[in-house]
C-alpha positions as CSV (number, residue, x, y, z in Angstrom):
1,X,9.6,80.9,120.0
2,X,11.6,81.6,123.4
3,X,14.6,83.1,121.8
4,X,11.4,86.0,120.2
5,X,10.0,85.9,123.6
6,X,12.8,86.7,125.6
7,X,14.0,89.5,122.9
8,X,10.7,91.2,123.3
9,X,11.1,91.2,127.0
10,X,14.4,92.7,126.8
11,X,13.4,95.3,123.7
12,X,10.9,96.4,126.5
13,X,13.0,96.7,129.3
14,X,15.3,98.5,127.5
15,X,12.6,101.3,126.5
16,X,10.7,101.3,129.2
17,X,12.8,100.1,132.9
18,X,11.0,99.5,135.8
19,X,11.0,102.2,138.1
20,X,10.3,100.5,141.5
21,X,13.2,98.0,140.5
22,X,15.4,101.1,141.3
23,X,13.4,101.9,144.3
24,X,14.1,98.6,145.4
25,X,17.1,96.9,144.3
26,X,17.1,93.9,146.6
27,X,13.8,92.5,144.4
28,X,15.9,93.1,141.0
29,X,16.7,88.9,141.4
30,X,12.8,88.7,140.5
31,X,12.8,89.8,137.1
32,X,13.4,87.9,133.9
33,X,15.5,90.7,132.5
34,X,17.7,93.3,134.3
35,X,15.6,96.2,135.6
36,X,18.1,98.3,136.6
37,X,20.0,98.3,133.3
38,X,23.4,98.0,132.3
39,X,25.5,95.2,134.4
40,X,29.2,96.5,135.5
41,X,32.3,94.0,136.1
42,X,31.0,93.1,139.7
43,X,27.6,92.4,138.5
44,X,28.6,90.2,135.6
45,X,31.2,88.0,137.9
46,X,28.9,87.0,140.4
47,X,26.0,86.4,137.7
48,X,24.7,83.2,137.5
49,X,22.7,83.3,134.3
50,X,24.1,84.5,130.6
51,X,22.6,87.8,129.5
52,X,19.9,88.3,128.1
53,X,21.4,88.7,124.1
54,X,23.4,85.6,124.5
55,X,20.6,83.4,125.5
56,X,18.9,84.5,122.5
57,X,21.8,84.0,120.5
58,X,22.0,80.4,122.1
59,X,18.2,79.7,121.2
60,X,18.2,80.6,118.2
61,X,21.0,78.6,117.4
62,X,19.2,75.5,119.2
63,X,16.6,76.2,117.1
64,X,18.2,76.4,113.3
65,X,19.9,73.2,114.2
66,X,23.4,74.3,115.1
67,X,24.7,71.9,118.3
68,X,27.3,74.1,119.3
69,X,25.0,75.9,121.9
């Protein structure tokens, strides 16, 4: 499914980032997940998608039925 999809991507992400993400941040937007990890206060406020674990969390709701995605 998409929600197992996109958790893989971030499970690898998470152990093993992309180096040449941090070599060049300006090409971070063309990612599916972060590559240069952890998002501070700035980061998050002028982020225009949900991360990562609540997209999955909204899938997988989508998914089991619930509506309140």
């Amino acid at each position: 499914s998409l929600a197992n999809a996109s958790a893989r991507l971030e499970e690898a992400n998470h152990y093993r980032p992309v180096m040449a993400a941090a070599q060049h941040p300006a090409m971070a937007h063309l990612y599916i997940v972060n590559p240069l990890g952890a998002m501070n206060f700035l980061s998050k406020l002028f982020s225009t998608h949900p991360p990562i674990p609540e997209r999955i969390e909204r899938l997988r709701r989508m998914q089991f039925g619930s509506q309140t995605a």
